[in-house]
Phi, psi and omega in degrees: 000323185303321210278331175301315175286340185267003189294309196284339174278343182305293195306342176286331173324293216283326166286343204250330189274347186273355172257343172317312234219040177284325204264017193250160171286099193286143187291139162256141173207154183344320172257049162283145196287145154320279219317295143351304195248019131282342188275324180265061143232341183256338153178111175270152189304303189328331239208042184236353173278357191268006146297319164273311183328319197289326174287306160321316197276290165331300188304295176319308196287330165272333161347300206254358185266338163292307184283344160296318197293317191285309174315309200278310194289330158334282203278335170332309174291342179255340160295341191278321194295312180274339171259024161292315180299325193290330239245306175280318135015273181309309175307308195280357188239006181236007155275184190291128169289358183244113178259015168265006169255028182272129176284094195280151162298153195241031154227004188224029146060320224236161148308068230272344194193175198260158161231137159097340192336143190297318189239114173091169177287167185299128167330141158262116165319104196275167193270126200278147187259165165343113137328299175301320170274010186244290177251010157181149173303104179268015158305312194287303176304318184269005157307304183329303203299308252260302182283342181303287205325331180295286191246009152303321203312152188246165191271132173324153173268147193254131166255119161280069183089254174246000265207119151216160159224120210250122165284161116293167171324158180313301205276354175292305197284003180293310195310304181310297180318325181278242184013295211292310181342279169346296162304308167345276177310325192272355155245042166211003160271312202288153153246184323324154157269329138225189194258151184315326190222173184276329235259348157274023177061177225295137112048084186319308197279357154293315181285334173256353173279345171320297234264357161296293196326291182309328182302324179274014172300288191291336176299308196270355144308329207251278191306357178251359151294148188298305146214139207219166172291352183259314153314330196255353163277308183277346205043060189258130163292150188310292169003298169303290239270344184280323187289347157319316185283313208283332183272348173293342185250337167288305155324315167290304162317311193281342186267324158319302173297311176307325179302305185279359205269301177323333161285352173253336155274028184195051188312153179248061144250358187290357175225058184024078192250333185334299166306310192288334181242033144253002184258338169294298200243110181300296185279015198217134164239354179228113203282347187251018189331299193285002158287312218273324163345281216262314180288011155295244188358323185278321183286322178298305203287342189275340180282297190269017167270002172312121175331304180280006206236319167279287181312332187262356152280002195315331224240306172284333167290346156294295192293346168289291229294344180264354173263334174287323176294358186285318175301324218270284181350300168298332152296336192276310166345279186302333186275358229234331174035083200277113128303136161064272186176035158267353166300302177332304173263342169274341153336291203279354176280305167324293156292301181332283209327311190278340180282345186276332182293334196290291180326317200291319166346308192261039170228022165248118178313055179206322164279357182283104177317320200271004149230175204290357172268010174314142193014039131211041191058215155288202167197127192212166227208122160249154179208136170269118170273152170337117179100351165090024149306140213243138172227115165252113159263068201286100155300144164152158220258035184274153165258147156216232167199159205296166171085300215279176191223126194242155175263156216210113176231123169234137204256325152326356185214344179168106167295332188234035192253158196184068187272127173282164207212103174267119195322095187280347193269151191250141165259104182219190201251293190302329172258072176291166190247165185272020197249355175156175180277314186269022192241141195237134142295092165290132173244128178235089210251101166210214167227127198293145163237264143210264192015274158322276202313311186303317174331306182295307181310290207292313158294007184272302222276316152336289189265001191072151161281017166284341193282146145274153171228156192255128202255108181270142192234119191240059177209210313312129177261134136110174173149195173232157207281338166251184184251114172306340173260022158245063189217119159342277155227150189256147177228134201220113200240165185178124165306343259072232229248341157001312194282358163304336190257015153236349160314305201290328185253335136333310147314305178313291128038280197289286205301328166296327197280318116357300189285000202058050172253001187234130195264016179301147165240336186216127156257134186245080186262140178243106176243143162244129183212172200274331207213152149318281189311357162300336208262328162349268271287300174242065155313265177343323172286314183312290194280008171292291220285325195269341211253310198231010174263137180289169215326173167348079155203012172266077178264126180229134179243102191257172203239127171250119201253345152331120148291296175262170162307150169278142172303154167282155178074005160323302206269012166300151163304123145333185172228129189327157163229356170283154195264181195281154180238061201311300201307311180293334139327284184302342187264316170330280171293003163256018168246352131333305186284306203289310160337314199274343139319301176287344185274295174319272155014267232278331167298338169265325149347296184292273178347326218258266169332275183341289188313336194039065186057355159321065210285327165302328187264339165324272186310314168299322171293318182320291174297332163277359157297323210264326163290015192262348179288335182307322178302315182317173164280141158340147149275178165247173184209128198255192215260150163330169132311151099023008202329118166280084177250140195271104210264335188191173154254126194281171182266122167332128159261128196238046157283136181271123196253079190230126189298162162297189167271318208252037182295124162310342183274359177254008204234344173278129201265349166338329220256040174081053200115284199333139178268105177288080192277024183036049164292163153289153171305186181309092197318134206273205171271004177265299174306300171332331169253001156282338161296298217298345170315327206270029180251317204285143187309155204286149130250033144251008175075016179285145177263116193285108210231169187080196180263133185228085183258141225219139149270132154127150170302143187298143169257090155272120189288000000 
């Protein structure tokens, strides 16, 4: 009888260790169950990575259809650019040199053709060619149109009370929507979803939601970097690319649970195996330990990347989320003990990761040796602009292009905070900086709420606008994907302090539009803003653009959406409201002092080297170093207040006090400067509702040209 009971506990020994060992590939041989060699013929474990191929393949296949999109609109644009240049080309060389027998159009002022010519017969005018048939398909172009119209469109915002929930665009959830299908269907149409028994191992539909999650690691990796590879093949910015990764990480969570649920129904305690492979493995007490490991970590991260949960959390949500996905990563290692080619895709999740930080190198203005911000950054300028609005003016030999935006960390004001700031100034030869020949002034222009921005605020209005500061700079990103001057016409909309991401490419604009590099003809910019005086903010661009753009091809429309005015003395900075903080102050400003210290070193050093013992030549580089602060900007400083005395009571005037064009008041420059665009004062109630006429349709069809400024929000159809 002993040999029979220890006969009969061996074989449960051997069942029991043998559903242990479900998730290893079990050998089939003669003495395999039927059961058993029906399951490894209908999806077999072995033969189970090609599931992540199924993902891998999707992914690849929107790759190259983005990356297709983006080659054809390239070239489309630059064929419409050249044979615009070709086009003008030709116009020059075949009218007439003598324009002073030029006949004008008389009801357009301007010139459609030569009459009169000095030499020869009458131009013949050639019939302009086809487009569609030189640089682009016009079946294809209006495919283009049919889906912009489609899935630009934005989704209504859902309001509760106080409460909102904000859509992404139309075409992420198309993207999203299709990914969820996909997935869906491929691990729950093939079959089995499971096995007759545990004992013929895990659960198929467990196997194939696995080995998708994991597949989808370097995809959701790769998109959530700053620079990566999937931006510079569609030339989409991380920026686009980031709601792709957070929905990309909620699909891994959701994949995660189908992976994990099939194990608690059909559990491997179901043949008392529990004891035994706590007497095997001592040191493990949970046979799903290392799953349950790695999905904490995927749930902390898809929860607190939750919309309502990053905003009002942000400052914690930077500093968690790259060391928990570093955990989540490292768990996935361990659960994954790679079965099957899931090692493979976390390998390949490893390399993106270290190959897009490598890259990121050569995009901080700190690493390069070979200029003088190496590891100790810029020298920036804060200036408070009108409206408590904040302007940072970084010289320095970053290139950048209209549109794009950096992440901009000073550590004199907040060591480890790192925000992006989209770039208002344009890098061009026409805005040299005084700081040098290879030096661009970066302009930054935005309005504080709060953390950073107040910080920055509150440390101009503390320290004056004489202090310098050391600007570690981390760009340039994002820009547009297409070229504005190959368009006809441009329409250009803009918010409030919005209009910092389309100056630079206005400017950009006009000036191709000049050089004849442009095929535009009509630009239309609409800024809607609460008071005038935001427009300080870009005076100098304003009047580039009213000043040097060619004739009636500019329209700027601005909207004053504010009932009143700010009172003078109005455009002063506030006073922090934060409370003060000395220990952090002081440390702020001695890692500060200390930056600004090494920039001197090395700047009397170079001075050093240069003069080669000159001293006379010593010395001159000395002032002009010492004269480089002059590059920076002005403060402002806004006009007194008013003394107001009340002599009587006056008769309400209900004249609209709006200057002529040859108003001596536009012309006066008394006021330190300042660009007088001749608004009217605060709008009584009779001009408000005399504004509101210019909303209601024309009824002669005049069409509204020129600079305009209107009160009440733009009616855009």
């Amino acid at each position: 009888m002993p040999s029979i009971r220890a006969f009969l506990e061996e074989a449960s020994l051997s069942a029991s260790i043998t559903s242990l060992t479900k998730r290893i590939n079990i050998p089939i041989n003669s003495n395999s169950a039927p059961g058993q060699l029906a399951a490894s013929k209908q999806d077999p474990w072995a033969k189970s990575g090609k599931y992540a191929l199924g993902w891998v393949y999707f992914s690849i296949l929107l790759l190259i259809i983005a990356s297709l999109i983006r080659l054809y609109h390239l070239w489309t644009d630059k064929i419409r650019r050249a044979i615009h240049k070709e086009e003008a080309e030709r116009t020059s060389k075949t009218v007439s040199p003598d324009s002073d027998y030029e006949l004008n159009d008389l009801p357009t002022g301007n010139s459609a053709r030569k009459f009169f010519p000095g030499n020869g017969a009458l131009p013949v005018q050639e019939a302009p060619r086809e487009e569609s048939s030189v640089s682009s398909l016009a079946p294809l172009n209006k495919a283009f149109a049919l889906v912009r119209w489609v899935l630009y469109r934005p989704i209504p915002t859902l309001r509760y009370k106080k409460r909102e929930v904000t859509f992404p665009s139309s075409g992420a959830l198309v993207i999203v929507s299709v990914a969820v299908a996909f997935v869906t269907m491929y691990c729950f149409i093939p079959k089995p979803l499971y096995y007759q028994s545990i004992r013929f191992g895990s659960p198929p539909l467990a196997i194939r939601a696995g080995m998708l999650a994991v597949a989808m690691m370097p995809w959701i990796v790769a998109l959530s970097m700053k620079a990566n590879m999937v931006a510079m093949l569609t030339g989409i910015g991380h920026e686009r690319l980031n709601v792709l990764h957070r929905w990309g990480g909620y699909i891994c969570l959701f994949l995660s649970l189908i992976h994990t649920i099939p194990f608690y129904i059909t559990p491997v305690w179901d043949h008392g195996a529990q004891a035994i492979f706590k007497s095997y493995f001592p040191g493990q007490y949970y046979v799903y330990g290392t799953g349950v490991a790695a999905l904490v970590p995927l749930i902390f991260l898809c929860v607190h990347s939750l919309p309502i949960l990053r905003r009002k959390m942000y400052e914690i949500f930077v500093a968690l989320h790259l060391p928990v996905a570093i955990v989540y990563l490292g768990m996935l290692f361990w659960h994954c003990h790679n079965y099957l080619t899931s090692w493979n895709y976390l390998f390949a999740t490893l390399a993106i990761w270290v190959i897009s930080y490598c890259i990121r190198l050569f995009y901080l203005n700190w690493t390069n040796p070979r200029r003088l911000s190496w590891l100790i950054g810029e020298e920036a300028a804060i200036t408070v602009l009108p409206e408590n609005a904040v302007k940072v003016t970084i010289p320095t030999q970053i290139k950048w292009r209209p549109g794009q935006y950096v992440y901009l960390r000073m550590p004199g004001i907040s060591v480890f905070e790192n925000h992006p700031f989209t770039i208002a100034s344009l890098c061009s030869e026409d805005f040299p900086s005084d700081y040098g020949e290879q030096y661009r002034d970066m302009t930054l222009v935005f309005r504080p709420f709060g953390g950073f921005t107040r910080k920055v605020l509150n440390a101009a209005t503390e320290h004056g606008p004489y202090k310098t500061y050391r600007a570690f700079i981390d760009g340039p990103y994002g820009g547009m994907q297409r070229d504005l001057a190959a368009f006809d016409t441009v329409v250009l909309f803009a918010g409030g302090s919005g209009i910092t991401a389309i100056v630079s490419q206005l400017l950009d604009l006009i000036k191709k539009m000049r050089d004849g590099k442009a095929v535009t003809k009509s630009v239309h910019v609409i800024w809607a803003l609460k008071r005038p005086e935001t427009l300080e903010w870009f005076k100098e661009e304003l009047k580039i653009c009213r000043d040097y753009a060619p004739q009636d091809t500019v329209q700027c429309q601005f909207f004053i959406t504010a009932a009143k005015r700010q009172p003078p003395g109005g455009g002063t900075a506030s006073q922090p409201n934060t409370p003060s903080r000395p220990v952090s102050d002081l440390l702020h400003s001695k890692i500060n002092d200390t930056f600004q210290g090494i920039a001197s070193k090395r700047s009397s050093a170079l001075i050093r080297d240069e003069a080669a013992g000159d001293a006379e030549k010593e010395r001159e580089l000395r002032r002009e170093n010492e004269d480089a602060i002059t590059g920076l900007p002005l403060p402002y400083f806004a006009p007194p207040p008013k003394a107001h005395t009340r002599a009587g009571k006056a008769k309400p005037s209900f004249k609209l006090d709006i200057p002529a064009a040859d108003d001596p008041r536009l012309r006066d420059d008394s006021n330190g400067g300042r660009f007088d665009f001749g608004f009217p004062s605060t709008p009584t109630l009779l001009q408000k509702n005399l504004m509101r006429f210019a909303f209601l349709p024309s009824v002669g069809g005049v069409k509204k040209v020129g600079w305009r400024t209107e009160y009440g929000r733009p009616d855009i159809p």
